[in-house]
C-alpha positions as CSV (number, residue, x, y, z in Angstrom):
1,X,-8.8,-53.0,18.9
2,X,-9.1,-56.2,17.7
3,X,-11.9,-59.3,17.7
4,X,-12.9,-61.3,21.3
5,X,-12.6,-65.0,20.9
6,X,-14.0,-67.2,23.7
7,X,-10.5,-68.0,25.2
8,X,-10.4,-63.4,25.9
9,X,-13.4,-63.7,27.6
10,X,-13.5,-62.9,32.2
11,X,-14.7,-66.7,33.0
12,X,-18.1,-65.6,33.7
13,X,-19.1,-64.7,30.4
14,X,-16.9,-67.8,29.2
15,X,-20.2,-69.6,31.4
16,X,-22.8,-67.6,30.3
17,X,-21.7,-68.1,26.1
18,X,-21.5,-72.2,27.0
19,X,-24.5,-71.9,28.9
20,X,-26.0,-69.8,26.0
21,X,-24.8,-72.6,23.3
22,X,-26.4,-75.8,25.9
23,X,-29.7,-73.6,25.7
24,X,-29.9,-73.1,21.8
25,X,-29.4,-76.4,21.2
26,X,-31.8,-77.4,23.7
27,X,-34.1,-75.0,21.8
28,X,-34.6,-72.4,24.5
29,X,-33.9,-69.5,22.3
30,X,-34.6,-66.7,24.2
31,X,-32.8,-67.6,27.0
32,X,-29.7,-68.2,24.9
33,X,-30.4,-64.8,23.4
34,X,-30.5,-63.3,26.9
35,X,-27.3,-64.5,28.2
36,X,-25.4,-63.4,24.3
37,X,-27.2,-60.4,24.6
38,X,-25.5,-59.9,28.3
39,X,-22.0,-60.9,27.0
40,X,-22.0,-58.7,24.1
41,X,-22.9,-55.8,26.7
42,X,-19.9,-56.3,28.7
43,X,-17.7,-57.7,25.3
44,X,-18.5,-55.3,22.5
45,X,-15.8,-57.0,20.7
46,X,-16.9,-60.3,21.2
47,X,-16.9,-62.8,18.3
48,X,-17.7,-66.2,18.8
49,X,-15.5,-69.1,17.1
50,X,-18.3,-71.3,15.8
51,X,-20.5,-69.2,13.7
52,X,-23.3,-72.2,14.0
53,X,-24.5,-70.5,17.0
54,X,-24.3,-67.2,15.7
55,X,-26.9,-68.5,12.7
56,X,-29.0,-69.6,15.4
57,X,-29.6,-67.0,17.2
58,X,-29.8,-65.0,13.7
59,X,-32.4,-67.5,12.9
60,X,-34.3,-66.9,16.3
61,X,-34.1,-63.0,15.9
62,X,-35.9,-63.8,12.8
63,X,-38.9,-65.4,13.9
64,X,-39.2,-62.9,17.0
65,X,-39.4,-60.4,14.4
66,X,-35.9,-58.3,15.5
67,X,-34.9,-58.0,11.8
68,X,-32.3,-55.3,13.1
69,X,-31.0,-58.0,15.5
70,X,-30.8,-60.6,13.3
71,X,-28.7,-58.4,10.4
72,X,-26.1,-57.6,13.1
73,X,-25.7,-60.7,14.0
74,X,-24.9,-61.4,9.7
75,X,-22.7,-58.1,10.0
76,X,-20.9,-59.7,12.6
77,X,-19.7,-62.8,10.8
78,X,-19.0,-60.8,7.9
79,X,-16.7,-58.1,9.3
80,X,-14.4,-61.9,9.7
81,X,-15.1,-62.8,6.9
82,X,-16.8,-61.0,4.3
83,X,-17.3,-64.0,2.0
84,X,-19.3,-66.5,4.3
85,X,-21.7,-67.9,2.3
86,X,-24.3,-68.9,4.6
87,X,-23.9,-65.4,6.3
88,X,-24.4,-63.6,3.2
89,X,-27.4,-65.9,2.3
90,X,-28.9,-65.0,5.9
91,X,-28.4,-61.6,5.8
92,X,-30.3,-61.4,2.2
93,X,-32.9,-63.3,3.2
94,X,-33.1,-61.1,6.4
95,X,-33.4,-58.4,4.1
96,X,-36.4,-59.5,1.8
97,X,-38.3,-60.7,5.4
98,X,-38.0,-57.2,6.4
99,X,-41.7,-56.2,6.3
100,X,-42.5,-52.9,3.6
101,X,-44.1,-50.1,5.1
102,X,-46.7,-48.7,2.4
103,X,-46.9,-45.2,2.0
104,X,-49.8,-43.3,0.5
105,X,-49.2,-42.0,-2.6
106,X,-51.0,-38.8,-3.6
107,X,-52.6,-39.3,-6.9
């Protein structure tokens, strides 16, 4: 099976990823999140063709605390293409935010 693009999309969920972009750049995150989050439900497969939405809602993932989220959304654009920079860079910094559990040590 290969990728989703916008234009493999039914028409609804072609409306629900431009309603999702209008709402991240209108800085309702979560709603955005919601409406991707449906898509990607119904469109395993989907990948979206500008990856500046993608880091967004990476980004919002981020500050909700949904480390998990936000390094599948990184895994995502790097299954395309494995040498995105700002992907990578995301996914590292993903990575250090992820908080350490301490574990008691028996001395």
């Amino acid at each position: 099976m290969s990728l989703k693009r916008d234009c493999d999309l039914s028409p609804v969920n072609r409306d629900r990823i431009a309603q999702a972009k209008v709402a991240a750049q209108s800085k309702n995150i979560s709603y955005a999140i919601s409406l991707y989050e449906i898509v990607l439900k119904e469109e395993p497969l989907y990948r979206p063709a500008e990856n500046d939405f993608l880091y967004t809602i990476a980004m919002a993932y981020v500050k909700m605390g949904k480390y998990q989220m936000a390094c599948n959304i990184y895994d995502r654009i790097l299954s395309v293409d494995p040498r995105d920079g700002d992907a990578l860079a995301g996914l590292k910094n993903v990575e250090a935010a992820i908080p350490r559990r301490s574990f008691p040590w028996k001395e």
